[in-house]
Every structure is written in structure tokens, then in C-alpha cells.
N, C-alpha and C positions, 0 to 999 in steps of 0.2 A: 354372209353368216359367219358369225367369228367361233370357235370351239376351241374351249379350255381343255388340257389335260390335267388331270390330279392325281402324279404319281408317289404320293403321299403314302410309307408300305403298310401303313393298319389299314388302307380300302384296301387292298387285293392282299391281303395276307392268310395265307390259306392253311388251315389246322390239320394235325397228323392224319393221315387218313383211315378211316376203319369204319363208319358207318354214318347213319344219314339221320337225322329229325326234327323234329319239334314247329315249337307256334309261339304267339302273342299278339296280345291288342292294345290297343292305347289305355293309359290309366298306370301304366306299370312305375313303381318306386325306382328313383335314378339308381336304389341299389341292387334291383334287380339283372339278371341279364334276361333277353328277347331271343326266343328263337323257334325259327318255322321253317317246317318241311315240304317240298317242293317232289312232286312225284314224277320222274323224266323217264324212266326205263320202260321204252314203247313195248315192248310182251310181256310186261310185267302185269299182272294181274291188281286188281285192288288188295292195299296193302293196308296192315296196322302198325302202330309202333307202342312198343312196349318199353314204359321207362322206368327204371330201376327194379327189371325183372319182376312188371306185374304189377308193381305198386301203384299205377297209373298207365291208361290207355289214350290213346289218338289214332283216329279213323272210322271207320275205313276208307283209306283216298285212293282214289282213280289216276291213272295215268291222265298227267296233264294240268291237274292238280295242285292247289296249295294249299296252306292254311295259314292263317293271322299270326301275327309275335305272340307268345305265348308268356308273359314274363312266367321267373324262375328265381329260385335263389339261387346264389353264387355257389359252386361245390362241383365236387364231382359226382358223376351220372354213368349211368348203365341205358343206353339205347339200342332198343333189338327192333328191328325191322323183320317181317315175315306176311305171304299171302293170306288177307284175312278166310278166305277155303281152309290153311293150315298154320295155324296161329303158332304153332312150338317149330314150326322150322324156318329158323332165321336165317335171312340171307344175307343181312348187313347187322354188326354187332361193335358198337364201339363203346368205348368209355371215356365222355372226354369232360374236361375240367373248363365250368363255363364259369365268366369273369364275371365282376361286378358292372353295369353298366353297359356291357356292352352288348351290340344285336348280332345275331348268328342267323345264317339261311343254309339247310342243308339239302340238297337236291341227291336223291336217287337217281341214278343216271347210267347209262348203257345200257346195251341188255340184258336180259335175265342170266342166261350163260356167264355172264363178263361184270354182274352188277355193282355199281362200288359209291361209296359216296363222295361228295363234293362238300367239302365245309369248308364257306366262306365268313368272315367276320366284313360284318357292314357298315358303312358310313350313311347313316341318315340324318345329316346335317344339313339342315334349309339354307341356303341365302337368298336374299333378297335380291331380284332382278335377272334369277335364274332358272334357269331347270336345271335340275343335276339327273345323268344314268351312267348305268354300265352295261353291256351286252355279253351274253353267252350263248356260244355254240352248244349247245345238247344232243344235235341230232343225230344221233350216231350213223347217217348212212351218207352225209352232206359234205361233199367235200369243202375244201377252206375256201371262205366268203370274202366278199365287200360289202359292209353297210352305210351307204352313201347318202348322201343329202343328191336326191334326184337334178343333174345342173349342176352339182357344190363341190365339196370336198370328201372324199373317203373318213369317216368319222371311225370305224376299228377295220382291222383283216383279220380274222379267224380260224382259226380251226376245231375241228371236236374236243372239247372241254374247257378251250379257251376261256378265259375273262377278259375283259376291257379294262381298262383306267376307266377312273369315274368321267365324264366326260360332263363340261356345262354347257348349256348354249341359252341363247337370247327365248325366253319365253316365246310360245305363235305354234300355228298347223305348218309341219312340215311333210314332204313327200319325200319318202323315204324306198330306199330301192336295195334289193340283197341280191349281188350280184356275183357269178363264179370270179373268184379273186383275176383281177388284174383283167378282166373283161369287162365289156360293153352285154355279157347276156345277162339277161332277170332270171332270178330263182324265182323270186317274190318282190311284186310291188307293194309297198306300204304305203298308202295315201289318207290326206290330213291326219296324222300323228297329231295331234295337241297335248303340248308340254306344256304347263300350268308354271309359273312363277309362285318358287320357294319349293316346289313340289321334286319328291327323290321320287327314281324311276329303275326295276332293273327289269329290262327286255330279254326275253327267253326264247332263244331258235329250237323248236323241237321236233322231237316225229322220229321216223325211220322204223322199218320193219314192219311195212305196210300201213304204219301210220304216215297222213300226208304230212309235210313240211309245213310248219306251225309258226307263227311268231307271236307271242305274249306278250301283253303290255302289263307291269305289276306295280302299282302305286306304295311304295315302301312306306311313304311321311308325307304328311303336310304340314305346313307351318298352322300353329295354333298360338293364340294369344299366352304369351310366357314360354311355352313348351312343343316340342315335337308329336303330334299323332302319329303312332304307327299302325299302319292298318296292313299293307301287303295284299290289298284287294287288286285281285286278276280279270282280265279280260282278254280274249285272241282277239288278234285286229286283222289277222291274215292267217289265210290257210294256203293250204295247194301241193296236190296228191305230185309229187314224182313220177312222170313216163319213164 
């Protein structure tokens, strides 16, 4: 198995930090930007997001949770995160200036006490004869991993909030293993993964706080005739409660 690294800095380029949101689906104008919210903070309760104080609603999401690219127009924004039970007390509030063209995933993450966001700018660029991902630690109670090709090579090491380089590998089902870093123990086995050819991928470690250790498989893009579909459609491929 051969694995590309893409440490290219618009994929892991990570925006000021102050709060968490949004969505989009395929059909969006290249002048728009894409952006969806991702709900990681295991005792955080179902959440809304408020954009431009009111002017528009998203939710209510559940821990665990996504939602689609959302296009938008370029400009600056107001996103207020808060428990849909208490819609005026915001616990993530940011204001951030989205690009033209470009897609944003913003992930609520840690715990409620500690809650903060994550905004990543994303690459969902196809190629041909690949799969393209990246993986993230979420769980806030997981110490730092190894995500392996079961047999293969250690593909990231992680810790809590980490990100990956985009990572390519040869299209097929892989078995895949999440191991306490630099050991031979399982967290979590991941078996027949199928990576789709042209298709972007980003894998989400989650749980903690009595939530069990989670792993997400999330289809960002597939290739379409002329153009990128972005969808952001989620699935868990693995779970497993922590002794």
C-alpha cells in the first residue's frame, strides 16, 4: 500500500479561533464559500447555530452530528452557537470572514466546561486513481493514537484536536486499526473501510464523557462530470464504549 502525504498549507490551515458552524450541498456557485458544522462536544446537549444574530437558523444538531456544505456568499458573519433548551446563551460566538470559493468544516469540540471551536479550511479536490482523507482526534478523553493500515504502515499519530495531512492511497477495502500510539493494543478495529476512487474522505475519532469511542467515516466530494459534489454525508463505521 503506497500513502501520499499533502502537506500543501490551505489543507490544514486553521482559522482564528472563536466559534463553530455551518453547512452546504452540491449545486453551489464557484463564488460562493461551503461551510458545515460538525457537533463533537460529548455533554453538550443538542445545539443551534444562529447566523448573523437571528437572521438565519441551523439545527437542532445532536452530538455526533453534521450537516451538508451550506454555500454562502463571501463576507463577513456573525455565528452564535447555543443549547437548543436555551437558544440566547451562547457558548461559541465568532465572527469570521468566509472566502470566495472556498469550503469550511467547523467542528464543536471538547466539553461543555472547555467548549471551543475548530475551523478548518478544506481541500475537496478529486483525483483520479485515488482516494484522498484526513483524520481527527475529537475525543477528548483518548489518549494519542495510531491509525494504521492493519499489517501496513502507520497512516497519522494523533492526539486530542489533532488534524492529519490529507493523506491519498490506492482506491479498495482496507482494514484499518486505532491503536494506543507506538503499541500493538486496539482502541478500535475498523474493518473493510472502502475508499471510492476520486472520492475526498474526512474521518472523525469521537466520544468521551461517557460517550463510547466513535469513528466516523464522512464523504466530503465525489467526482462528478465537469465539477465537485459536495455532500459531507456521515456514517460511524465503528464504535466502542471505553473500560
Amino acid at each position: 500500500m503506497t500513502v501520499q502525504q499533502d502537506r500543501s498549507p490551505v489543507r490544514t490551515r486553521l482559522l482564528a479561533a472563536g466559534g463553530a458552524l455551518l453547512v452546504g450541498i452540491a449545486g453551489a456557485s464557484a463564488q460562493d464559500a461551503n461551510v458545515r458544522v460538525f457537533h463533537a462536544s460529548p455533554d453538550t446537549p443538542e445545539v443551534i447555530i444562529n447566523v448573523n444574530e437571528g437572521a438565519a437558523q441551523v439545527g437542532p444538531l445532536a452530538f455526533g452530528n453534521t450537516t451538508g456544505y451550506i454555500p454562502l456568499a463571501p463576507g463577513d458573519y456573525r455565528f452564535q452557537v447555543a443549547a437548543a433548551a436555551a437558544p440566547m446563551d451562547f457558548v461559541i460566538d465568532i465572527a469570521p470572514t468566509l472566502e470566495a470559493g472556498v469550503d469550511y468544516s467547523v467542528f464543536a469540540i471538547n466539553t461543555l466546561a472547555n467548549i471551543e471551536p475548530l475551523v478548518l479550511v478544506d481541500d475537496n479536490t478529486s483525483v483520479a486513481g485515488q482516494a484522498r482523507f484526513r483524520v481527527l482526534h475529537l475525543n477528548t478523553d483518548a489518549p494519542t493514537v495510531d491509525l494504521n493500515v492493519r499489517g501496513g504502515p502507520t497512516l497519522a499519530t494523533l492526539s486530542f484536536t489533532d488534524v492529519s495531512d490529507y493523506l491519498s492511497v490506492a482506491p479498495g477495502t482496507y482494514d484499518l486499526d486505532l491503536n494506543l500510539a507506538g503499541t500493538d493494543t486496539t482502541a478500535l478495529a475498523l474493518d473493510g473501510i472502502t475508499l471510492l476512487d476520486g472520492y475526498v474522505y474526512t474521518v472523525v475519532a469521537f466520544g468521551g464523557v461517557n460517550e463510547p469511542l466513535s469513528v466516523g467515516l464522512f464523504v466530503d466530494a465525489i467526482p462528478a462530470p465537469g465539477s465537485m459534489a459536495l455532500l459531507a454525508v456521515a456514517g460511524v463505521f465503528a464504535s466502542r464504549r471505553r473500560r
